[in-house]
Phi, psi and omega in degrees: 000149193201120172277140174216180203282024189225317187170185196274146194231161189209165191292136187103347172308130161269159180186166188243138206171160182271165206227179187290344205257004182070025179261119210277129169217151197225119209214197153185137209293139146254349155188144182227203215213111154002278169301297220240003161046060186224105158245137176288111190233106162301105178287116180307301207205119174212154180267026151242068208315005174286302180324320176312118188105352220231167157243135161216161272227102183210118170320116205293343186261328160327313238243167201199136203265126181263157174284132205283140186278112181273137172256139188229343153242180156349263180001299222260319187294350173253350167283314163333280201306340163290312185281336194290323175298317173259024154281336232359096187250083189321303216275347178279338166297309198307296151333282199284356161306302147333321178288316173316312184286319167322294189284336164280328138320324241239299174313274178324313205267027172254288192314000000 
């Protein structure tokens, strides 16, 4: 657990933040470190398309905890499921896979 000027921040989190190199990246921690006020953040999404795909290194007063997202359509629950793939995060495809299935019952039995 690690505090910074927005809330306590813990492994799995997602945020958002600059890298040393001042490149805005978009992640979720994988683990950070107390002492040295250091979180280890696996990039998600950045304009520096090299970074992607990397875990790096970003100073814990960089980085700002996002807001948990509620899904509310199709749309979001398959872009979810895009990322739960290239994080491989299974139980979270799994869920929202799930979720999906939910809503497409749901939809037919309308029809």
């Amino acid at each position: 657990m690690n505090l910074n000027n927005d809330s306590i921040l813990k492994t799995g989190d997602w945020v958002k933040g600059k890298s040393v190199d001042g490149e805005l990246v978009i992640g979720y921690i994988d683990s950070l470190t107390f002492l040295d006020e250091i979180v280890k953040v696996n990039v998600i999404t950045s304009d520096n398309k090299a970074t992607v795909g990397k875990t790096i290194q970003i100073r814990n007063k960089n980085v700002k905890k996002m807001p948990v997202s509620n899904v509310i359509n199709k749309e979001q629950i398959r872009f979810l499921i895009d990322l739960a793939l290239s994080t491989g995060d299974e139980d979270w495809f799994n869920e929202l896979s799930s979720q999906l299935n939910s809503m497409r019952r749901l939809v037919n039995g309308v029809k």
